[in-house]
C-alpha positions in Angstrom: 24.2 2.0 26.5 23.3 4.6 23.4 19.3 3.9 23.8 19.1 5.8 20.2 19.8 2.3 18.9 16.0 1.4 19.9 14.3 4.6 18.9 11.9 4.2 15.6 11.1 7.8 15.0 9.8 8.2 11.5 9.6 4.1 11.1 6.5 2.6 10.2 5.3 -0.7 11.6 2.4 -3.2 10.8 1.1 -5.5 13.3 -1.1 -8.0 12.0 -3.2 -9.6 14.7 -2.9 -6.7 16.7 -6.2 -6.9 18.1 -5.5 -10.1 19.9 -3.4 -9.7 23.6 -0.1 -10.4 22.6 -0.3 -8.9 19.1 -2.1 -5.6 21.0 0.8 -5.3 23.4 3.3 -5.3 20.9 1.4 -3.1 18.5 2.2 -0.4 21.7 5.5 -1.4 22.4 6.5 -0.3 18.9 4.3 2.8 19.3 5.9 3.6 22.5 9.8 3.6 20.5 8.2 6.6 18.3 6.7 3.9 15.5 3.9 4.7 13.5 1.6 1.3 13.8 -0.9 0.2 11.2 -3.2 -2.3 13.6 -4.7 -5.2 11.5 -7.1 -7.5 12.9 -10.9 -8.6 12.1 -12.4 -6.9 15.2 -12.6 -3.3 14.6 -13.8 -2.7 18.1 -10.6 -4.5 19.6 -8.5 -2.7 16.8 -9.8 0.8 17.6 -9.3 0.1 21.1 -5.4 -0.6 21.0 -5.2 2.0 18.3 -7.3 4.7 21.2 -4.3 3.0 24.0 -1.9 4.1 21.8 -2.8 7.5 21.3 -3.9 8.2 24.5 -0.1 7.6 25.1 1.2 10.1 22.6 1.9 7.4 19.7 0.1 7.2 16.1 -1.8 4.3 14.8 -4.5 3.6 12.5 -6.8 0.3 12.3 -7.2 -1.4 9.2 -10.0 -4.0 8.8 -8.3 -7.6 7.8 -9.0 -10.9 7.1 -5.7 -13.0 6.9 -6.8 -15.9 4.8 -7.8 -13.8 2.1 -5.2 -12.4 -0.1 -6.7 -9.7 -1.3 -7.7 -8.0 2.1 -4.4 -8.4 3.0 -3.7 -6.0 -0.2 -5.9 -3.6 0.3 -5.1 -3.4 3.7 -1.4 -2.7 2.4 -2.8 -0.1 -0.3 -4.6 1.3 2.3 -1.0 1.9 5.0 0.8 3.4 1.8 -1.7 6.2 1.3 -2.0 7.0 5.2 1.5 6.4 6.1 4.0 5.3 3.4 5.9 2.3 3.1 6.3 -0.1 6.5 9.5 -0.9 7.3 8.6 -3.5 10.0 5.8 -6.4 10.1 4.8 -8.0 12.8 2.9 -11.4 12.2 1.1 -11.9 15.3 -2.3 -13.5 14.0 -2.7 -17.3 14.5 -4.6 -19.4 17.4 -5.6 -23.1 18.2 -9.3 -24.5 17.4 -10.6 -26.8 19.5 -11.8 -29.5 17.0 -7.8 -29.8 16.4 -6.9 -30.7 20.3 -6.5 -34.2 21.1 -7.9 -34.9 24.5 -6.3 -37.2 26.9 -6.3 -40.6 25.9 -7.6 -39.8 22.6 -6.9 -41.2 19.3 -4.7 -39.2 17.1 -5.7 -41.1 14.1 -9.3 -39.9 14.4 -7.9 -36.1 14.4 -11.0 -34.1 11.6 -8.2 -33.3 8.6 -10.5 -30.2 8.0 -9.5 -29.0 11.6 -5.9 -30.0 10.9 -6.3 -27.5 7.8 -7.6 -24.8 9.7 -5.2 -24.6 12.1 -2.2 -24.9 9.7 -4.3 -21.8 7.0 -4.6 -19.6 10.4 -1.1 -19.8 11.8 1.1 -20.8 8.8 -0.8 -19.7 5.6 -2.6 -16.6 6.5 -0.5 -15.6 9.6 2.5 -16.0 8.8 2.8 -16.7 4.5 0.5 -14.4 3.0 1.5 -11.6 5.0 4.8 -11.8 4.3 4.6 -12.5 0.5 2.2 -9.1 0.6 3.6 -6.8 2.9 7.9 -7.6 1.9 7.1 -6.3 -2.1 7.8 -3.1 -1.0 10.5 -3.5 1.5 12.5 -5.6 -0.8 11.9 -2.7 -3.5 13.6 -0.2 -1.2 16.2 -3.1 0.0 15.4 -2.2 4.1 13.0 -3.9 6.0 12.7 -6.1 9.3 9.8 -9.4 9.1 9.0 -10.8 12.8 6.9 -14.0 13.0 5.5 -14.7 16.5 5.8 -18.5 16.7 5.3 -20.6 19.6 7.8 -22.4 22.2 5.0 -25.5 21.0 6.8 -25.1 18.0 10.5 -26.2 18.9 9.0 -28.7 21.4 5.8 -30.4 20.8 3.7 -30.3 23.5 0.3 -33.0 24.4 -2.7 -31.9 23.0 -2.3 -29.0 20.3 -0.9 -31.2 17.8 -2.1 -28.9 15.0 -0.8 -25.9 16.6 2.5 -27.2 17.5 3.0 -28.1 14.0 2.1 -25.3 12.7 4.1 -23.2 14.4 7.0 -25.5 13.7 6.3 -24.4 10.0 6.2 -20.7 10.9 10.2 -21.5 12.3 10.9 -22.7 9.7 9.3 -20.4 6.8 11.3 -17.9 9.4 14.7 -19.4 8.2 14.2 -20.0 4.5 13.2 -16.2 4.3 15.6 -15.4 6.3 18.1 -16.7 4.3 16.1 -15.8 1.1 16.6 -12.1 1.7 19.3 -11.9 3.5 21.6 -9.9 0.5 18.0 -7.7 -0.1 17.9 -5.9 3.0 15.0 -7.6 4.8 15.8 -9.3 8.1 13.2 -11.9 9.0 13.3 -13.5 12.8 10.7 -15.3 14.8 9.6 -15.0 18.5 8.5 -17.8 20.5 6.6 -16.7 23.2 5.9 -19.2 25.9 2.8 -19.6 28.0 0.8 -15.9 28.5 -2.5 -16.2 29.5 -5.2 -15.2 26.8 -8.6 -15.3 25.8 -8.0 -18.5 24.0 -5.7 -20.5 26.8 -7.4 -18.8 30.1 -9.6 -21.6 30.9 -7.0 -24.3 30.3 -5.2 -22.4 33.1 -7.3 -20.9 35.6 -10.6 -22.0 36.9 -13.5 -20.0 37.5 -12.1 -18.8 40.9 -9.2 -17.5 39.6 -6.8 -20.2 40.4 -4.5 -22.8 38.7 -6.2 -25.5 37.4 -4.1 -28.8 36.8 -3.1 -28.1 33.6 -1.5 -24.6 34.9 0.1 -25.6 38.1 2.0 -28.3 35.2 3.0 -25.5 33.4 4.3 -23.5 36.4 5.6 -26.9 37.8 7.8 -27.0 34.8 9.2 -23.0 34.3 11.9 -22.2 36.3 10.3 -19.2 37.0 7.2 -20.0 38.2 4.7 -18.3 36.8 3.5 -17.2 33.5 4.7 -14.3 31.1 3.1 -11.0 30.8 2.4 -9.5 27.5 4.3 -6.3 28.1 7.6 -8.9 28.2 7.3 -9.2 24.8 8.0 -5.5 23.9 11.8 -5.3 24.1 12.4 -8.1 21.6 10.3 -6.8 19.4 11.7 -3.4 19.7 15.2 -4.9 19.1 14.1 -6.7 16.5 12.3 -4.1 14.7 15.5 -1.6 14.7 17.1 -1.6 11.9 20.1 -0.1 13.9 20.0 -2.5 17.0 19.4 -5.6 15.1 21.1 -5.1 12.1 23.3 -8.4 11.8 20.0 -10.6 13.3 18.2 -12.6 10.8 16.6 -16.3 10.9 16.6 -16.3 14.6 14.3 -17.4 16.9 14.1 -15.5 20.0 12.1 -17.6 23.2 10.5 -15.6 25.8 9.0 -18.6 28.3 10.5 -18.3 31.8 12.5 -20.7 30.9 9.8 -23.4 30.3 11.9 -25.0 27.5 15.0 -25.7 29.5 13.1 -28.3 31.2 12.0 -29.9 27.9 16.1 -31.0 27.0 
């Protein structure tokens, strides 16, 4: 296999979320295939930190301060990646995240749901993560007619699962968002896919699925009961779909796709 098909010397990516787990990981992966990788996030702590992990490994990266429900940061984060780098020519969308108001415990009633939690769920993960980013960052990709979009959805999204209601939802918008644009730009140069990661254990999910000793709690020896590979995903499992995706040389003929990375976990669900 010609592995110059994955290299992204001289490309430049954005990863917004990137100071969250799964948007960090990928933030490297792409730095790791010779991208230079803009980091957005709110924490400038966690930003500088994957930014520091990726030069410590010979990449380049910058952090850029971001809140993704407000248009205009997302612009002058963008201003702010043309003067330091140039144009991106890959976006990652990897912010988004579940609130706990918007979880329906067992036995609950989902007609008692708070709307305003409903909302915030659907602005983080469909509106701000996925929309606005998108509408901001494609302007110039669709200018130079090259450029490669990459939502990070949810496997909650094809099939949805008890309890994040909100989330799952959500994310089923962010699929589907994934194929309008998709077909949208299609004839402009910019590819836009989704992946749908399965279950990886976070800072947000950790305590639904370990306990305080480190083991499975009931609601994680579920999950493993029902992925064919028993156990749950690592974040660095991520980094060769996004690398594929991300290559305009590797990927060229992929658009409005949805790639699932869960061990399986949704063959079970058919």
């Amino acid at each position: 296999m010609n592995n110059t098909i994955f290299n992204l010397d001289g490309e430049i990516a954005v990863v917004v979320g990137g100071t969250g787990v799964l948007g960090g990981a990928m933030a490297e992966a792409l730095a790791s295939a010779g991208a230079t990788v803009a980091v957005l996030g709110r924490s400038a702590e966690r930003g500088q930190a994957c930014v520091d992990r990726i030069e410590q490994a010979g990449g380049k990266a910058s952090f850029h301060p971001v809140d993704v429900q407000d248009v205009n940061s997302l612009v002058d984060a963008r201003n702010a990646i043309h003067e330091t780098h140039g144009a991106p020519n890959a976006l990652v969308n990897a912010a988004g995240g579940n609130r706990p108001g918007a979880t329906l415990p067992p036995g609950s009633d989902f007609c008692k749901l708070p709307l305003a939690d409903w909302r915030d769920v659907f602005d983080l993960n469909l509106v701000g993560g996925t929309l606005l980013p998108c509408q901001v960052f494609a302007e110039s990709m669709l200018e130079v007619g090259q450029g490669s979009i990459i939502n990070i959805a949810s496997m909650s999204g094809m099939v949805p699962l008890s309890r994040v209601v909100a989330y799952s939802a959500a994310k089923a918008g962010v699929l589907n968002l994934t194929m309008f644009l998709a077909r949208e730009w299609a004839t402009r140069g910019v590819r836009v896919n989704a992946i749908s990661p399965g279950f990886f254990p976070g800072e947000q999910n950790r305590a639904l699925l370990f306990d305080q000793q480190g083991e499975y709690t009931e609601r994680g020896q579920q999950i493993i009961g029902h992925t064919p590979m028993a156990r749950f995903g690592d974040p660095q499992e991520l980094a060769g779909a996004v690398i594929w995706l991300a290559s305009a040389v590797a990927s060229s003929f992929v658009t409005g796709q949805n790639i699932v990375i869960d061990g399986g976990f949704s063959t079970t669900t058919i």
